[in-house]
C-alpha positions in Angstrom: 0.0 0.0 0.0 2.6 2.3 0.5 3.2 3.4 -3.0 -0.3 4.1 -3.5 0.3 6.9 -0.7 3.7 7.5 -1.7 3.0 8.1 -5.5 -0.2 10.4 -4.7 1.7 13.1 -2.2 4.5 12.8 -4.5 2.3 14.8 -7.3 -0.5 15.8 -5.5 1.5 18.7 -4.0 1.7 20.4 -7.1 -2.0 20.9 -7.2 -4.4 22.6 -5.2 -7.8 21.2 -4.2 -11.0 23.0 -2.9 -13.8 21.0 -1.2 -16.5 23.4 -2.4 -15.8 25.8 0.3 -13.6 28.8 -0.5 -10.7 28.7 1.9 -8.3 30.6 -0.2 -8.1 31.4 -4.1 -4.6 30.2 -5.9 -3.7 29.7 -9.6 -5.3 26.6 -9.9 -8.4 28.1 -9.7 -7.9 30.5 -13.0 -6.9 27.7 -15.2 -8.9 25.0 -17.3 -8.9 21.5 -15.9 -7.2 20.7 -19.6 -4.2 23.0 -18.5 -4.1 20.9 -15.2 -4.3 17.5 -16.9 -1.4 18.2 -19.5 0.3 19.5 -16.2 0.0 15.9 -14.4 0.6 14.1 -17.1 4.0 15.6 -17.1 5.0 14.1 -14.4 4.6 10.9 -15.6 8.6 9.8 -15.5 8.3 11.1 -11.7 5.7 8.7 -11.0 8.1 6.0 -12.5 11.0 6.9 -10.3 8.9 6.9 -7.1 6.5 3.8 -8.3 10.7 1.9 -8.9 12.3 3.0 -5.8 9.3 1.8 -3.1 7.9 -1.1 -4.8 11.7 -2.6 -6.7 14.3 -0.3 -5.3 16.5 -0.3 -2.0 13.3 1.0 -0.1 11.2 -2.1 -1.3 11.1 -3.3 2.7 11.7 -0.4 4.3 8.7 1.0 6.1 8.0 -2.9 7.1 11.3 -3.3 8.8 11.3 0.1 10.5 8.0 -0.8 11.7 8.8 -3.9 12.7 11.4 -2.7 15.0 9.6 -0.4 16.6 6.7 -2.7 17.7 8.9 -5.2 18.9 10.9 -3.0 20.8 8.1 -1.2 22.6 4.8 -3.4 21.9 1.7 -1.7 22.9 1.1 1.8 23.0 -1.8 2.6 24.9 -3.1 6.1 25.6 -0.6 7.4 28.6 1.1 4.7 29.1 5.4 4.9 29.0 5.4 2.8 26.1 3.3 5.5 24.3 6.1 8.0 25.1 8.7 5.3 24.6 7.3 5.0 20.8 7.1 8.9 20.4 10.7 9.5 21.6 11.9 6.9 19.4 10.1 8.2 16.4 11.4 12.3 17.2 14.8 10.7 16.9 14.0 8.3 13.9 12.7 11.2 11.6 15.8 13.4 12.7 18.3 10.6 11.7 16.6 10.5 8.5 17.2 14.1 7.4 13.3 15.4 7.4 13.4 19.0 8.3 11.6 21.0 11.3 11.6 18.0 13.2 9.1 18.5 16.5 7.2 17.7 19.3 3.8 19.4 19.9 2.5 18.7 23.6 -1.0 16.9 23.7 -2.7 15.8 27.1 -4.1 12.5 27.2 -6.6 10.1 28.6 -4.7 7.5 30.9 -7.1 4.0 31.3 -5.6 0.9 32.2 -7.4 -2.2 32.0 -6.0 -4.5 35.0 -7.5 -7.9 35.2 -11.0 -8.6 33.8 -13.0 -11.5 33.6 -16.6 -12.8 33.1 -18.1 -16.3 34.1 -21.6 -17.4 33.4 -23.1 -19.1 36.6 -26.7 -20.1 35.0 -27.9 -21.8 33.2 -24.3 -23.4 33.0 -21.2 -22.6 34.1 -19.0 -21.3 31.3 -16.1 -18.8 31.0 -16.5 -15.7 28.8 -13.8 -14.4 26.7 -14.5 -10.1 27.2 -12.3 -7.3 26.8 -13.0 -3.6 28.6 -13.9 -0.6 26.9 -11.6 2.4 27.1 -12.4 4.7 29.8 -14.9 2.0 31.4 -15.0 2.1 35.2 -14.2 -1.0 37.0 -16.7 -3.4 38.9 -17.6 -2.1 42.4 -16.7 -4.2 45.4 -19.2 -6.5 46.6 -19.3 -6.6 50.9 -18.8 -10.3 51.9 -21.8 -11.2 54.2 -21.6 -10.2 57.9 -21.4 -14.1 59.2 -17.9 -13.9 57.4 -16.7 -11.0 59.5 -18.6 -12.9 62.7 -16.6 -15.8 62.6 -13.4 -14.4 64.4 -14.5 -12.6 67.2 -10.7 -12.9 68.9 -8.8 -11.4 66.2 -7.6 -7.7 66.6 -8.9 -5.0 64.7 -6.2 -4.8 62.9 -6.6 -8.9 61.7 -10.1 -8.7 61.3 -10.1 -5.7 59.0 -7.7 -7.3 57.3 -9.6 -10.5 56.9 -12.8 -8.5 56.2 -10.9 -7.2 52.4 -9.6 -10.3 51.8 -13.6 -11.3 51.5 -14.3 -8.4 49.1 -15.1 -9.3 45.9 -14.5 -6.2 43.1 -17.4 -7.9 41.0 -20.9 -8.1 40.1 -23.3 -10.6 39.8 -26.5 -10.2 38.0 -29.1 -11.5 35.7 -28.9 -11.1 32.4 -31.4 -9.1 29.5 -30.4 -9.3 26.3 -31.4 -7.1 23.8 -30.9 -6.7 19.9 -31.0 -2.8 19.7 -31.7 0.2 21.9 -35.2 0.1 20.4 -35.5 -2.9 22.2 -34.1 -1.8 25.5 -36.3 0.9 25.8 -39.4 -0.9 25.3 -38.1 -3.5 28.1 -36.6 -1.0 30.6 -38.8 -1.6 33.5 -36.8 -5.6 33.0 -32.8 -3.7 32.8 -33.4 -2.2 36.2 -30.4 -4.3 38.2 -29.1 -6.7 35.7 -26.1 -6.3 33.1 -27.7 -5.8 29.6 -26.4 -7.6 26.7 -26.3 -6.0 23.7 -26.5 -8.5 20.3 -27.0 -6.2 17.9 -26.9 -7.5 14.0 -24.0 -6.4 12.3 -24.7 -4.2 9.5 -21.5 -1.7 9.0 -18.8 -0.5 11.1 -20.4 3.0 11.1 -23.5 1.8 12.1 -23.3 -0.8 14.5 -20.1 0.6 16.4 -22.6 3.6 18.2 -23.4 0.1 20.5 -19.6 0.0 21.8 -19.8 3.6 22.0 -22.9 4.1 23.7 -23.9 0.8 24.9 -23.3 1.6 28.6 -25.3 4.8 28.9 -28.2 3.5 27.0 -28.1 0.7 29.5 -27.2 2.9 32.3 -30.2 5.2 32.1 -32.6 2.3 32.3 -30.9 1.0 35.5 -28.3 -1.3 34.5 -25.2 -2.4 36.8 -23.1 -3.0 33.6 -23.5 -3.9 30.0 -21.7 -6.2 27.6 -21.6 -5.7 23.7 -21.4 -7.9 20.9 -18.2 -7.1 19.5 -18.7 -5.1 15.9 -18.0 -7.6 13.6 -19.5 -9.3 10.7 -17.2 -12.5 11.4 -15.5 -14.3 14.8 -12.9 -16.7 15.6 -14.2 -16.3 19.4 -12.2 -13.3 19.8 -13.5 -10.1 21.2 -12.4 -6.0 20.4 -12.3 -3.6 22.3 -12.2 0.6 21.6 -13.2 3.4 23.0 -16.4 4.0 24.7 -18.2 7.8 25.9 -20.2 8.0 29.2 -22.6 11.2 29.9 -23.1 13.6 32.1 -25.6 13.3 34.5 -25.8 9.6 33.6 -24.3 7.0 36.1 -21.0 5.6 35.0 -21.6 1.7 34.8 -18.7 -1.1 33.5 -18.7 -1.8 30.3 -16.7 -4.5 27.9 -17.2 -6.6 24.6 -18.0 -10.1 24.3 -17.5 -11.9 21.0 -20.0 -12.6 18.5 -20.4 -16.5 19.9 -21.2 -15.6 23.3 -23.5 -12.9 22.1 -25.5 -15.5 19.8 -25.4 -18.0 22.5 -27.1 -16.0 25.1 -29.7 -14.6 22.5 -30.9 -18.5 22.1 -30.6 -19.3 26.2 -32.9 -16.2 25.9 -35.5 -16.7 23.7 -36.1 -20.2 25.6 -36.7 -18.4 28.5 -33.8 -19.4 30.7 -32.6 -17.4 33.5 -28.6 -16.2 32.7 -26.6 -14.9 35.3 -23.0 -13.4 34.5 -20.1 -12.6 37.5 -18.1 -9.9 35.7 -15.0 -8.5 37.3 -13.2 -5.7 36.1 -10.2 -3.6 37.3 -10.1 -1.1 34.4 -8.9 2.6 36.1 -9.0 6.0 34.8 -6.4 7.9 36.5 -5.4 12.0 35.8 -4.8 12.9 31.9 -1.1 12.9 30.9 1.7 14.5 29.1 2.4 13.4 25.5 3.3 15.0 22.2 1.7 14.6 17.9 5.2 14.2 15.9 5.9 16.3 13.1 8.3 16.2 10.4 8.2 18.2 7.0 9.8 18.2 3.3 9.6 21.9 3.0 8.0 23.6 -0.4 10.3 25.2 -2.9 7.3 27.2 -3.9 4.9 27.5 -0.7 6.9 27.0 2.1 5.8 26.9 5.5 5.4 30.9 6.4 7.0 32.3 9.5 5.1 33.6 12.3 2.5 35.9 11.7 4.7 38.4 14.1 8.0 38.2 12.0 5.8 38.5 8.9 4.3 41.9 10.0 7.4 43.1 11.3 9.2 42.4 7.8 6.1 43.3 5.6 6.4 40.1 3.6 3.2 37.9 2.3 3.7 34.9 1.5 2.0 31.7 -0.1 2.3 28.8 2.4 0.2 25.3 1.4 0.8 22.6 3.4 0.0 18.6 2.4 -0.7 16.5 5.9 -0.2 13.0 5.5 -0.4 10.9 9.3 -1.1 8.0 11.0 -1.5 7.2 14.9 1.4 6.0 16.8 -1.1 5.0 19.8 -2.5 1.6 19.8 -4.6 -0.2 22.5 -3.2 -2.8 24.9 -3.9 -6.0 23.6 -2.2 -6.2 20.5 1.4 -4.8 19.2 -0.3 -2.1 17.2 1.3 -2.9 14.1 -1.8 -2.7 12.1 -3.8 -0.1 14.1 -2.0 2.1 13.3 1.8 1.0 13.2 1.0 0.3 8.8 -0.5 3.9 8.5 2.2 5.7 10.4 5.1 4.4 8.9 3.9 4.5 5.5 3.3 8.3 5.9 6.6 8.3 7.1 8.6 6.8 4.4 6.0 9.3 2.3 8.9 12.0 2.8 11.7 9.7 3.2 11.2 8.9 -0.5 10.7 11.8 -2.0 14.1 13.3 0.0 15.8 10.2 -1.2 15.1 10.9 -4.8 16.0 14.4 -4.2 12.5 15.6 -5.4 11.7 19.6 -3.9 8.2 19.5 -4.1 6.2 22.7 -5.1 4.0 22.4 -1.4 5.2 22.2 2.1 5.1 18.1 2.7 3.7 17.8 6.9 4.1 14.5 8.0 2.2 14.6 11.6 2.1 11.2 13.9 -0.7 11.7 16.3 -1.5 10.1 19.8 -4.3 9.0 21.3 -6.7 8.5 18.7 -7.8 5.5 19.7 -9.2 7.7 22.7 -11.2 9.5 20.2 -8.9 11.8 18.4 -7.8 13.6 21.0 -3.9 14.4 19.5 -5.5 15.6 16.2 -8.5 17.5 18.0 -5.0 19.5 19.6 -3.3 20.0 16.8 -6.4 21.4 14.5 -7.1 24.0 17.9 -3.6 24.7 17.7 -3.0 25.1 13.6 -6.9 26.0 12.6 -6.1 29.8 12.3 -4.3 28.7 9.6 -6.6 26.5 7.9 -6.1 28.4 4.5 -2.6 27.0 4.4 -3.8 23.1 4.0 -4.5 22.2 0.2 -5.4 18.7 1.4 -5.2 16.3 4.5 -4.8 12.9 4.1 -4.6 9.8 7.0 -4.0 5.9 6.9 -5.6 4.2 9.3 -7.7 1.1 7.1 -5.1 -1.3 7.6 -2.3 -2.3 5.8 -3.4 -4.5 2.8 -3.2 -4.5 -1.3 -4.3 -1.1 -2.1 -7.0 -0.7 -5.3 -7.5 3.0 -5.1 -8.0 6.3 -3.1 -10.9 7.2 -0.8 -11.2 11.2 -1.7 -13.6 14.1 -0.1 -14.0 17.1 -2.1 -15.8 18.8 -4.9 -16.6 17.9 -8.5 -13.5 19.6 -9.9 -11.2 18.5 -7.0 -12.4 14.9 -7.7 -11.4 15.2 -11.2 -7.7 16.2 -10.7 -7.2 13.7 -8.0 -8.3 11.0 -10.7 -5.9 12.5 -13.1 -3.2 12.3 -11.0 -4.0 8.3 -10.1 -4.0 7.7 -13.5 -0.3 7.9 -12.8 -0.6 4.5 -10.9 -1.7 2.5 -14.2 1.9 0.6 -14.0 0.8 -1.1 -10.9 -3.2 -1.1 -11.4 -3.9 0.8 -8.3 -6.5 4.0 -10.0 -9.9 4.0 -8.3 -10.8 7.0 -6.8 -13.4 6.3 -3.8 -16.3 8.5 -1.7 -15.8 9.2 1.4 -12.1 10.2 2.4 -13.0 11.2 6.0 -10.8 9.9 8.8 -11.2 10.4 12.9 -7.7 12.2 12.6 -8.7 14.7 9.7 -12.3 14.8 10.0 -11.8 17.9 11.6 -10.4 20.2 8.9 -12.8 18.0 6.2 -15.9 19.9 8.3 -14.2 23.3 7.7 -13.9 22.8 4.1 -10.4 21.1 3.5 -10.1 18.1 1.0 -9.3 14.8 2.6 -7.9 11.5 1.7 -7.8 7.8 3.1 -6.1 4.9 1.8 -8.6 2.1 0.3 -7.9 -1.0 -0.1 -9.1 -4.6 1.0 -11.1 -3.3 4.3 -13.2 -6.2 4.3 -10.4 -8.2 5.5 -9.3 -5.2 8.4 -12.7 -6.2 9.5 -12.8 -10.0 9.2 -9.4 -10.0 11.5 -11.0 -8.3 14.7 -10.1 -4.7 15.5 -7.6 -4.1 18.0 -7.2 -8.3 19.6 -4.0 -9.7 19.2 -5.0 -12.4 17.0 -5.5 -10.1 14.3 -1.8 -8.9 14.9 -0.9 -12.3 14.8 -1.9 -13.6 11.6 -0.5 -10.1 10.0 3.2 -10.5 11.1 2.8 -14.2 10.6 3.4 -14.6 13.9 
């Protein structure tokens, strides 16, 4: 995939795009889309030079060996976790070393969740141990009092022993019936049944977009219907008994109740003990904390424009009466992963091939017309929360992006281009992926959007996402280990 990214920065920079709302007027905008086309075409024997240097030449395993250190050096990089900062200092040093210019750190605070030991057993109808993994920012289980007659029992022991005794009877669990639902349609018709017991959510799968606001949302739906905790069917169309996790939102003025994933089997299984009217009951234990937000920095690297570099601060412009053109290209990818896997696909792939984006067009000594902004963000997986940052921090400048783009489908055979922007801006990006024809890569997709870039997309900048064969990112179970596993053939 990485030539598919590499080949479209490499020429997309000498264009510039508009989404249909007028950020800023340049050139491109006087000339006819037949000037533009002879223009890309052009560049045709630069295509050939990038195309033979990532997919034949000495960088033909690059990005997969430089990623392949990293995640088994560090491992998992979850949201405020050392490793996370491990990962970022690493990279800082990695794209200095390579000879990218305005190499920097931009501070970020960051949720810090850890998931500690989690488990779920189903006492009735059978006994039977549940695979389950948290859901970021979930609250652990509450601690269940052991019953006075166990405290009774030792009336000589000290204060001091019997205290002692007394929390070594606590249980940090909850036991509960079961309701199982198939959508929050459901669960609000039956909420007078939720009051007390852990909802199960088995929602069909229909898309990602679609069925993930269950994971997201699960536990307040569940919540305000008086749930103790609530258990999703992980959002897949296929299992191999293995369940995701993600992020998850609670609301204010909502209790805050646990919340975790079970896989698709479980889900099923407990749908059919169900509908024959059996009686479930589920002990879940989890240790999941949420402790103060923490330090951590988005990683930025450039190839700066010949034509449009990046301008100086607004200050020193005023104070030497200069004006000057400044576009800027963002490609990215997350460095953060969760726990449970190495991260190498979500998103080790993504980063690294934006990454060797600009290591290949310095290596081929290419200048391109457009400041090249190569920005590695952290905590997404918490929602975006490094991007979010960054566009606070940069959207003053919003005129100055010509287009954002962000990997983060997976690593996988590439076919073509997800792209949002106008008509015209369509048209020129499928020009320039004509480019690709040598290795059959020239499709030009809807829907570019990305939870890194979304946010300059709303305001009118043209983004871009990798596509490629996505059905497979979802076949192998976001964010689980087994997934990582079959990737790095592990």
């Amino acid at each position: 995939m990485k030539f598919l990214l590499f080949l479209f920065v490499g020429v997309v920079h000498l264009l510039s795009l508009n989404s249909g709302k007028a950020i800023y007027k340049n050139d491109i905008c006087q000339r006819t889309f037949q000037e533009i086309k002879e223009e890309i075409a052009c560049y045709g024997d630069v295509a050939k030079a990038i195309i033979n240097l990532a997919v034949y030449g000495k960088a033909q395993n690059r990005s997969y060996e430089r990623l392949a250190l990293l995640v088994d050096t560090v491992g998992p990089r979850p949201s405020g976790s050392k490793s996370l900062e491990k990962a970022i200092q690493i990279m800082h040093q990695n794209l200095q070393e390579d000879g990218l210019e305005n190499v920097h750190l931009e501070p970020v605070k960051i949720p810090h969740w850890e998931r500690g030991e989690e488990s779920a057993v189903m006492l009735e109808p059978r006994i039977h141990k549940m695979a389950i993994l948290g859901l970021g920012s979930s609250i652990g289980t509450p601690p269940e009092e052991p019953e006075a007659s166990n405290a009774r029992s030792y009336p000589g022991w000290s204060c001091f022993y019997l205290s002692a005794l007394w929390l070594s009877f606590i249980r940090w669990c909850i036991t509960a019936e079961v309701l199982v639902v198939t959508s929050f349609n459901e669960l609000q018709r039956r909420a007078p049944e939720a009051r007390g017991k852990i909802v199960v959510y088995n929602q069909p799968y229909t898309n990602y977009s679609r069925t993930v606001q269950y994971r997201v949302q699960g536990a307040v739906e569940a919540a305000k219907v008086g749930a103790l905790a609530s258990l999703i069917r992980s959002v897949a169309s296929f299992s191999i008994y293995s369940p995701h996790t993600g992020i998850q939102e609670y609301q204010d003025g909502v209790p805050k109740i646990p919340t975790a994933c079970i896989t698709v089997e479980d889900a099923e299984m407990m749908s059919r003990m169900a509908s024959r009217g059996s009686r479930i009951v589920i002990q879940l234990k989890m240790g999941a904390k949420n402790y103060p937000d923490a330090d951590s920095f988005n990683t930025v690297a450039e190839v700066i424009g010949s034509k449009y570099p990046e301008q100086p601060p607004i200050s020193i412009l005023h104070i030497a009466g200069l004006r000057m053109k400044v576009i800027v290209v963002l490609v990215s990818g997350h460095l953060d992963s969760w726990d449970v896997g190495q991260g190498a696909m979500d998103d080790g792939g993504g980063a690294f091939i934006s990454w060797e984006a600009l290591s290949l067009i310095k290596d081929l000594g290419l200048r391109p017309k457009r400041t090249l902004r190569l920005v590695l963000w952290t905590a997404e997986e918490q929602g975006g929360i490094g991007a979010f940052q960054y566009y606070q921090l940069h959207k003053a400048n919003i005129s100055n992006y010509s287009l954002v783009m962000e990997s983060d489908l997976g690593t996988f055979l590439p076919s073509g281009l997800q792209f949002t922007g106008n008509e015209k801006a369509r048209a020129i990006v499928e020009e320039v992926m004509s480019l690709l024809q040598p290795i059959n890569i020239t499709q030009v997709f809807r829907a570019g959007e990305g939870t890194d870039i979304n946010f300059w997309i709303e305001a009118g900048v043209p983004g871009a996402h990798n596509g490629g064969l996505t059905v497979i990112w979802g076949l192998l179970n976001n964010h689980e280990d087994k997934k990582e596993d079959f990737i790095m053939g592990n």
